[in-house]
C-alpha positions as CSV (number, residue, x, y, z in Angstrom):
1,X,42.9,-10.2,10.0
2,X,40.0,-9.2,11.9
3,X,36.6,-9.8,11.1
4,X,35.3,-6.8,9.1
5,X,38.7,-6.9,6.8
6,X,37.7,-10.7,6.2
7,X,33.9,-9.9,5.0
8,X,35.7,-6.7,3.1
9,X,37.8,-8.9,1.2
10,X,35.2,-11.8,0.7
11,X,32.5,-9.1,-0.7
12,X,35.2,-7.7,-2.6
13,X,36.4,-10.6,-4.2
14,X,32.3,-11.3,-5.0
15,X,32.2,-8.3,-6.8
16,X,35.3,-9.1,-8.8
17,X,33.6,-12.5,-9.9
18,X,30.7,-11.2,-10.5
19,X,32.2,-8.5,-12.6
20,X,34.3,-10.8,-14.6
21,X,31.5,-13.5,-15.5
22,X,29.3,-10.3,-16.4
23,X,32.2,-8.6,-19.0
24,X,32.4,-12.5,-19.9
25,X,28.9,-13.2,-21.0
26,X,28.6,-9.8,-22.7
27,X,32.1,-10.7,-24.9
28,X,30.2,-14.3,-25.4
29,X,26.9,-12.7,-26.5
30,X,28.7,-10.2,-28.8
31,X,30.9,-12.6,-30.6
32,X,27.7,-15.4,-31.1
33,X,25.8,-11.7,-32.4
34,X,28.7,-11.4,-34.7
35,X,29.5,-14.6,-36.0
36,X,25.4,-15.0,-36.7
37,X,25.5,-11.4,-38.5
38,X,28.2,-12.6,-41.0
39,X,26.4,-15.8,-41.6
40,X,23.5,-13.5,-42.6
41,X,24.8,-11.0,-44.2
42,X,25.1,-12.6,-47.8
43,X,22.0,-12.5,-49.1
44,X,20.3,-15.7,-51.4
45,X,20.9,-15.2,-54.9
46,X,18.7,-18.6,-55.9
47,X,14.6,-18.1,-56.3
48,X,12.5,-20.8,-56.5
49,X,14.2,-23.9,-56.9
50,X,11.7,-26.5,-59.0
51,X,11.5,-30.0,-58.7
52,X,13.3,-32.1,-61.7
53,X,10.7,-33.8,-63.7
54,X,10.1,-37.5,-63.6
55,X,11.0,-37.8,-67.3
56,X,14.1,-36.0,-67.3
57,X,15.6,-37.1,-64.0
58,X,18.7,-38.0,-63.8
59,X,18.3,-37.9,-59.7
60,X,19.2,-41.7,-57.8
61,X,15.6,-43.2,-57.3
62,X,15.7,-42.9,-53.6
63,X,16.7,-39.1,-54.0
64,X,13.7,-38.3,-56.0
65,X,11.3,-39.9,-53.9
66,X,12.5,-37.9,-51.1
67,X,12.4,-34.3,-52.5
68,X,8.2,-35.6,-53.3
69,X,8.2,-36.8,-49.8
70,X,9.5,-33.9,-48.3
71,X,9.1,-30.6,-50.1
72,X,5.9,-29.2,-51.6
73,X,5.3,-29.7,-55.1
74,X,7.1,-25.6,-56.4
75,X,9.5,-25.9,-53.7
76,X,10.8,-22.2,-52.4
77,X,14.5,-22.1,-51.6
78,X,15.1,-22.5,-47.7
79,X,17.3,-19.1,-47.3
80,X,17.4,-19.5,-43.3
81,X,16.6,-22.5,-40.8
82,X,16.4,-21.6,-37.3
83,X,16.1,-24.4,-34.7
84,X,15.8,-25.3,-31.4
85,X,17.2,-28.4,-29.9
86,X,17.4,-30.3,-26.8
87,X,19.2,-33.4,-25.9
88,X,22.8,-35.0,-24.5
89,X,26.2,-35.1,-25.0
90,X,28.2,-37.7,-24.1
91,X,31.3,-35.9,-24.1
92,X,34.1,-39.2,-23.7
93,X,34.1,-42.2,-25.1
94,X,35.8,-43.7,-22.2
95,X,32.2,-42.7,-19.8
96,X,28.4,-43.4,-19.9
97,X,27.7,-40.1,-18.7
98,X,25.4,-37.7,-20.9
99,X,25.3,-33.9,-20.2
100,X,21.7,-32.2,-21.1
101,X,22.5,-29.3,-23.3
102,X,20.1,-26.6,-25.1
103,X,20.7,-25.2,-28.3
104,X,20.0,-23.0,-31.0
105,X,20.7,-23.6,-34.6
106,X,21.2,-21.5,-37.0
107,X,21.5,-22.6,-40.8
108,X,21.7,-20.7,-44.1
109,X,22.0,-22.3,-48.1
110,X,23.5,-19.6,-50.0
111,X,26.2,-19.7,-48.9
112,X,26.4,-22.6,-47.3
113,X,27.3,-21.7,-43.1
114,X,26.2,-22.8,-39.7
115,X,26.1,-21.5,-35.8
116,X,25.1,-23.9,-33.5
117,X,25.4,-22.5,-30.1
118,X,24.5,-24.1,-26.7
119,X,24.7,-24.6,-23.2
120,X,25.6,-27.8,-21.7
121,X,24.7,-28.8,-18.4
122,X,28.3,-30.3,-16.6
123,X,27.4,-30.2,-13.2
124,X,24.4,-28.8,-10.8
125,X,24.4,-25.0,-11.5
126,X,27.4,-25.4,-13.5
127,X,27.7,-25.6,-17.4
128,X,29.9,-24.9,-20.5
129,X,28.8,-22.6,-23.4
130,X,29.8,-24.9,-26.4
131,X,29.4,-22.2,-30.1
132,X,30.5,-24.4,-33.2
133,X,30.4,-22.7,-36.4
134,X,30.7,-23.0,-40.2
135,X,31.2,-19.4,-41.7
136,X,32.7,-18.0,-45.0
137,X,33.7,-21.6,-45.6
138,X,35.8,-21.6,-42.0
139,X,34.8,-23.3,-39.3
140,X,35.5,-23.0,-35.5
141,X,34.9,-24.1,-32.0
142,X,34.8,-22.2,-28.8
143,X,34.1,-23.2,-25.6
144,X,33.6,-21.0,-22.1
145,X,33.1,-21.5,-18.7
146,X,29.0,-20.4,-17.5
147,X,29.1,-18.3,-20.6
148,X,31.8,-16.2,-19.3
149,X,35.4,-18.2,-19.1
150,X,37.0,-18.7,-22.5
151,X,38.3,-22.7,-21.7
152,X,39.3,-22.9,-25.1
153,X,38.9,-22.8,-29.0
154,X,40.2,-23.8,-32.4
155,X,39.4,-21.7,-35.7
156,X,40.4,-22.2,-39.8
157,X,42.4,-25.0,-39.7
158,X,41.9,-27.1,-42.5
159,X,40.8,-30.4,-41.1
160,X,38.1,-28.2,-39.2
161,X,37.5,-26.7,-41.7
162,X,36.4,-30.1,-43.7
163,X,34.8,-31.6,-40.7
164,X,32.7,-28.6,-40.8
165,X,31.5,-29.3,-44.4
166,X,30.7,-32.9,-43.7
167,X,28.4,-31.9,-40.7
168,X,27.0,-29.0,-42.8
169,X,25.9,-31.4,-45.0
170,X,24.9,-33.9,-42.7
171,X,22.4,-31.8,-40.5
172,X,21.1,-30.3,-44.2
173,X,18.2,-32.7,-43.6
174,X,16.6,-30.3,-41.4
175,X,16.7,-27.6,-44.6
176,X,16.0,-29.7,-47.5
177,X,16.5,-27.8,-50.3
178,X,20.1,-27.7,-49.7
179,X,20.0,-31.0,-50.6
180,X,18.5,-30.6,-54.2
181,X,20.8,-30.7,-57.5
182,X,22.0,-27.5,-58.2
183,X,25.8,-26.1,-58.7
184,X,28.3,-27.7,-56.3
185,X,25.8,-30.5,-55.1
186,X,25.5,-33.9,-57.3
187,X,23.8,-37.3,-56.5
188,X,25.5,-40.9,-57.2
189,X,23.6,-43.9,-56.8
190,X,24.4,-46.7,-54.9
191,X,21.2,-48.6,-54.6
192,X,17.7,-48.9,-53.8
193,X,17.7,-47.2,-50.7
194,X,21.0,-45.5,-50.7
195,X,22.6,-42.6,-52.5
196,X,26.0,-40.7,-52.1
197,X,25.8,-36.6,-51.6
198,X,29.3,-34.6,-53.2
199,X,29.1,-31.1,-52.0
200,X,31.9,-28.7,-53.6
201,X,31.8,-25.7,-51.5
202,X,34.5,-22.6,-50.2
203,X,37.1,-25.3,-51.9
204,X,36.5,-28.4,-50.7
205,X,34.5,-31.7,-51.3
206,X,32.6,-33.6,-48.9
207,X,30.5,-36.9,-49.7
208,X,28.5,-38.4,-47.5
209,X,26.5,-41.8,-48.1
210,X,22.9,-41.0,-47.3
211,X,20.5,-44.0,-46.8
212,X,16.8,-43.9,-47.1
213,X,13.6,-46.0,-46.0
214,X,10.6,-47.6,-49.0
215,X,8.6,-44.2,-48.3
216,X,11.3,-42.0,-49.1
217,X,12.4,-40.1,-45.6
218,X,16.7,-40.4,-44.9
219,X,17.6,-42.3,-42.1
220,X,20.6,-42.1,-41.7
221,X,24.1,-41.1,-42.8
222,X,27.5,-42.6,-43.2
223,X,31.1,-41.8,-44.4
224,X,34.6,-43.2,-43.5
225,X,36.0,-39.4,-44.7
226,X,35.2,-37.2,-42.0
227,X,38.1,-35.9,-40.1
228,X,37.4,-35.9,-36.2
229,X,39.4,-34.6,-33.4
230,X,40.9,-37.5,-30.5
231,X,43.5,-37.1,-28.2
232,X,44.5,-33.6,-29.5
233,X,45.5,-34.7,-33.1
234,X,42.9,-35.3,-36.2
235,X,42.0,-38.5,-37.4
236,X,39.9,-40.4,-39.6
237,X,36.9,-42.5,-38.4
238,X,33.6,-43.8,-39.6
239,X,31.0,-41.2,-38.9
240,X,27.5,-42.4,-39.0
241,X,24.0,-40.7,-37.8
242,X,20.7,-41.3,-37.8
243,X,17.4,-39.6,-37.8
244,X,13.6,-40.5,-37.8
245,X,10.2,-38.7,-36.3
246,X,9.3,-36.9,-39.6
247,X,7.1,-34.5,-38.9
248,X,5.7,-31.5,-41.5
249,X,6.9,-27.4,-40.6
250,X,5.8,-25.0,-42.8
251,X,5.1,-27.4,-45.8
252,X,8.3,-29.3,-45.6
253,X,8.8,-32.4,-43.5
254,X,12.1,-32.6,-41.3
255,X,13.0,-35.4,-39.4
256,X,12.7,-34.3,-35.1
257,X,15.3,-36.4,-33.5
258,X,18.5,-37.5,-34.3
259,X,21.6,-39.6,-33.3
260,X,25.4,-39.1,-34.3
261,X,28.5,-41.3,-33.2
262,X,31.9,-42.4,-34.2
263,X,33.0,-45.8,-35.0
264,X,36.3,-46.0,-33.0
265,X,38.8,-49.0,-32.5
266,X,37.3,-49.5,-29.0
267,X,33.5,-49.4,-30.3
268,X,30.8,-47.5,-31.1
269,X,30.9,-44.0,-29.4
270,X,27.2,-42.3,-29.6
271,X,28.0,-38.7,-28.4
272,X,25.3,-36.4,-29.7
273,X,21.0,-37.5,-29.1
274,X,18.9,-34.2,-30.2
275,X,15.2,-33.5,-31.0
276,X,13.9,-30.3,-32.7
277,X,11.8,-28.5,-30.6
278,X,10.9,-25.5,-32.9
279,X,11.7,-25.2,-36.6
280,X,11.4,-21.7,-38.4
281,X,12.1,-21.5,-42.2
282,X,12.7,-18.2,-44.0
283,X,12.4,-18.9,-48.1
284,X,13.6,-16.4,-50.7
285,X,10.1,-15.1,-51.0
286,X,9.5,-14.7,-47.3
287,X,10.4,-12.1,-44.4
């Protein structure tokens, strides 16, 4: 092969890569587009959503000083949360490596749904689009290759499906008022400074132990329920997270960073350390 076939088929094949990472990204930016769409498109049917009265609450004490903690006194229904997040992965419990990612978050209450989306950084100029979801009361994973390379994905099974609802509820401290009494949602007491959450939703129930500091803000959260995915088959391990850096958006407080981990056989696996680096809320009686 001669020298000007050789740069032929090298600028050829260039063009070939560069036109399948292009098609790629645009099939990865229309199905994120999508799935967001259909999380949006039910509107909330809830208005404003009042705070229970001292003398008729029947809400855990820690629970109640929370919701006066963190939401204003007439409290408006948090229809959409929109974050943005930075932080690391550590993707196997077996390494200490963490992987930067960036991500946006997108959160509604009525229904109940999630899209988190985000890039994680794998290698110099190299990273994996990682789009987890919680839609319609299905949930689903996809990664890709630079945005571009499907690598893989799951969608509807049940145990993702559940997982889904436990992290749903977990990362609801960022919105609040998801977290108030209302149909589907009830508090049990456990003590002082924690409180169990039982959220009925799409068909299931998840509960998750919540636990709270003497002023009120949730610190962290625990269950031993949550279905997680190792070695290719689902299986049930402690969960726990923990958050702190409350800081007030908008009238509500949230807390700005976070930690998330599994309690395997072989130890404590922190994979997930995030901070909020924008917050926008949308209520019922806002554009």
């Amino acid at each position: 092969m001669g020298l000007c076939e050789m740069i032929s088929l090298l600028v050829l094949l260039a063009v070939a890569i560069a036109l399948l990472c292009y098609f790629g990204v645009r099939r990865e930016r229309t199905q994120a587009k999508r799935l967001s769409g259909k999380l949006l498109s039910t509107p909330a049917a809830m208005g404003a959503v009042p705070l229970v009265p001292d003398t008729s609450s029947n809400l855990p004490k820690p629970v109640e000083r929370y919701f006066r903690l963190v939401l204003p006194r007439k409290p408006k229904r948090i229809r959409i949360v929109r974050l943005q997040q930075k932080g690391d992965l550590r993707i196997n419990p077996s390494t200490t490596r963490w992987s930067p990612f960036g991500a946006l978050y997108l959160a509604t209450e009525d229904p109940e749904g999630f899209v988190w989306d985000a890039s994680v950084a794998v290698l110099p100029l190299i990273h994996l689009r990682v789009r987890d979801a919680f839609v319609g009361g299905i949930g689903s994973g996809n990664v890709s290759l630079m945005s571009a390379i499907p690598l893989g994905g799951e969608r509807g099974t049940p145990e993702l499906n559940s997982g889904a609802l436990y992290r749903y509820l977990a990362e609801s401290v960022w919105h609040p008022t998801a977290l108030l009494p209302r149909s589907g949602l009830e508090w049990e007491a456990v003590d002082e400074n924690r409180a169990i959450a039982h959220l009925e939703s799409f068909g299931m129930i998840a509960s998750l132990e919540f636990r709270f500091n003497a002023i009120g803000e949730i610190t962290g959260i625990y269950t031993e329920d949550r279905l997680g995915r190792f070695d290719g088959r689902y299986i049930k391990y402690p969960w726990e997270g923990c958050f702190g850096e409350y800081r007030e958006i908008d009238g509500v407080r949230i807390p700005m960073t976070g930690k998330v981990g599994w309690h395997l056989p072989e130890g404590w696996w922190l994979f997930w350390r995030g901070r909020i680096v924008s917050a926008v809320f949308t209520h019922d009686n806002k554009v």
